[in-house]
C-alpha positions in Angstrom: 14.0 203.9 1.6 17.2 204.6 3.7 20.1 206.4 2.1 22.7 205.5 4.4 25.7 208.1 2.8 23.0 211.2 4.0 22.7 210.7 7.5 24.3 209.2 10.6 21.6 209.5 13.2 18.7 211.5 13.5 17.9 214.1 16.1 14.8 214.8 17.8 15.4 218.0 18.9 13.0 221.1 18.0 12.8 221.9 14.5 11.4 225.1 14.9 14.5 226.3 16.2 15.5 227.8 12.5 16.1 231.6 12.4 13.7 233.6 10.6 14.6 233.6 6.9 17.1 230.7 7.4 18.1 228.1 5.1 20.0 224.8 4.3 21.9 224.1 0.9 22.7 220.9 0.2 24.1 219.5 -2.9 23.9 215.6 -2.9 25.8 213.3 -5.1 24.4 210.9 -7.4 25.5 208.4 -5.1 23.0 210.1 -2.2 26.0 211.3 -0.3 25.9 215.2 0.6 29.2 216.9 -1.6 28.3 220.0 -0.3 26.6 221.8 3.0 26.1 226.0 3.6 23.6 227.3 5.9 22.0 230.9 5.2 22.5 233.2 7.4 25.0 231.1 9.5 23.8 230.4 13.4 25.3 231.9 16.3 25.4 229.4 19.1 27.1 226.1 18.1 24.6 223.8 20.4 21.8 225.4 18.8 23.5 225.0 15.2 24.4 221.1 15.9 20.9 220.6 16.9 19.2 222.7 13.8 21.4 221.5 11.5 20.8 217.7 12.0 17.3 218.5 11.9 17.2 219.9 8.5 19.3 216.9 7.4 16.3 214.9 8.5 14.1 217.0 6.5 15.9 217.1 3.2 16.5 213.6 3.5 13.1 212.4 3.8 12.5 214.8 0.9 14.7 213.4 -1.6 12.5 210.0 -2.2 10.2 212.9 -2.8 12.4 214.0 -5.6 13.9 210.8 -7.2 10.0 210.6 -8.1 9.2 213.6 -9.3 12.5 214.0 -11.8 11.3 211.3 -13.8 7.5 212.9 -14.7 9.3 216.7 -15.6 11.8 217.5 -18.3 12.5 220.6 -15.9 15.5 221.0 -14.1 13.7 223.0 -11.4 11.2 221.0 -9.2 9.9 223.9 -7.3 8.3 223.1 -3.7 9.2 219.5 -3.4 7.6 218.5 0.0 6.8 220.7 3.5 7.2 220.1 7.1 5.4 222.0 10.0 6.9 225.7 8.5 9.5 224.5 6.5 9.6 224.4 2.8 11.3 221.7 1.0 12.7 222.8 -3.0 14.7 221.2 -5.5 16.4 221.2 -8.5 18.0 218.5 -10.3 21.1 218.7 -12.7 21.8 217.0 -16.0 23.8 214.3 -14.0 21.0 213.4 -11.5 23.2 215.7 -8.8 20.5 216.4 -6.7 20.5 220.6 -5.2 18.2 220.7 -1.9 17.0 223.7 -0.1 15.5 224.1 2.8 13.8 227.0 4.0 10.7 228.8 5.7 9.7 231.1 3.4 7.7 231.1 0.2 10.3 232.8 -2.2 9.8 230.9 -5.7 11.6 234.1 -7.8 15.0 233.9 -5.5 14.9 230.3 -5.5 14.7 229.5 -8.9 17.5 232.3 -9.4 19.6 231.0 -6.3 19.4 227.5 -8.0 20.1 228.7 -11.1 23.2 230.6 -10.2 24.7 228.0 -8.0 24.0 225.4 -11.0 26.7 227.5 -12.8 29.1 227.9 -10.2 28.8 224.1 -9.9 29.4 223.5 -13.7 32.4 225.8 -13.6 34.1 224.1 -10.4 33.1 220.9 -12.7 34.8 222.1 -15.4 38.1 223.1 -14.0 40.6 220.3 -14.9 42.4 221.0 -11.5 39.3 219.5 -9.8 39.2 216.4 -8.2 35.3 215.1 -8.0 36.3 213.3 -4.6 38.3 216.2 -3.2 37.2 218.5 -1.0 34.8 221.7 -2.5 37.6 224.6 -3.0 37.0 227.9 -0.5 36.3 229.8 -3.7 33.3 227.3 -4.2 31.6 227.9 -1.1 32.4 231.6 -0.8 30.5 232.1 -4.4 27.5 229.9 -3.0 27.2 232.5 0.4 27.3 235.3 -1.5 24.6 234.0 -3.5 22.6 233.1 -0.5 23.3 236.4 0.8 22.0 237.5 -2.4 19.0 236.0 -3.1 17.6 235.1 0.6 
């Protein structure tokens, strides 16, 4: 299944580039466009973080058929490990209005996971909730500052 919104092109660059303790947050739309992108802890060089990041696109969007199958067996909002590639671990969690949260990452971490999901689930609901919030506008700093200082946090 191609989801068109996700990607652009895929890279075939070397996917074990990713920094030790590194991951990608994604948060894609119900319409399987990406609404929101962070990368834990940020890369250095900007070749090697064009290269790594369209890598772990690839990943996650492979994954998310993955997902859109297991949401429908599980009453959880939490899908745990979702799917794995070479060292890379795939984990999901899906909200109440099929927003989709995807995290890529290369360690086994289940506890700071479930709790980084969990907290960014209700710094979502409360940028959702704000009546000054557009849906199509773009993510407000405060948004993405919370969401980094909970990766900080928890990975």
């Amino acid at each position: 299944c191609f989801r068109p919104g996700l990607l652009l092109f895929v890279s075939h660059g070397d996917p074990e580039t990713m920094p030790a303790g590194g991951c990608l947050f994604v948060i894609v739309g119900t319409d399987d466009k990406p609404i929101y992108q962070a990368e834990f802890p940020e890369a250095r060089s900007q070749r090697r973080e064009d290269t790594l990041h369209l890598n772990q696109l690839t990943v996650i969007h492979a994954a998310l058929d993955m997902v859109d199958e297991l949401v429908w067996g599980t009453q959880a909002m939490y899908l745990k490990q979702v799917d794995r590639f070479n060292d890379f671990y795939v984990s999901a969690f899906v909200t109440a209005s099929h927003a989709r949260f995807m995290l890529l990452h290369d360690a086994r971490n289940e506890d700071g996971v479930k709790q980084f999901f969990t907290d960014a689930y209700e710094a979502y609901v409360r940028l959702l909730m704000n009546p000054f919030f557009d849906s199509g506008a773009k993510v407000p700093a405060s948004f993405d500052q919370r969401i980094r200082l909970l990766g900080k946090k928890h990975f």
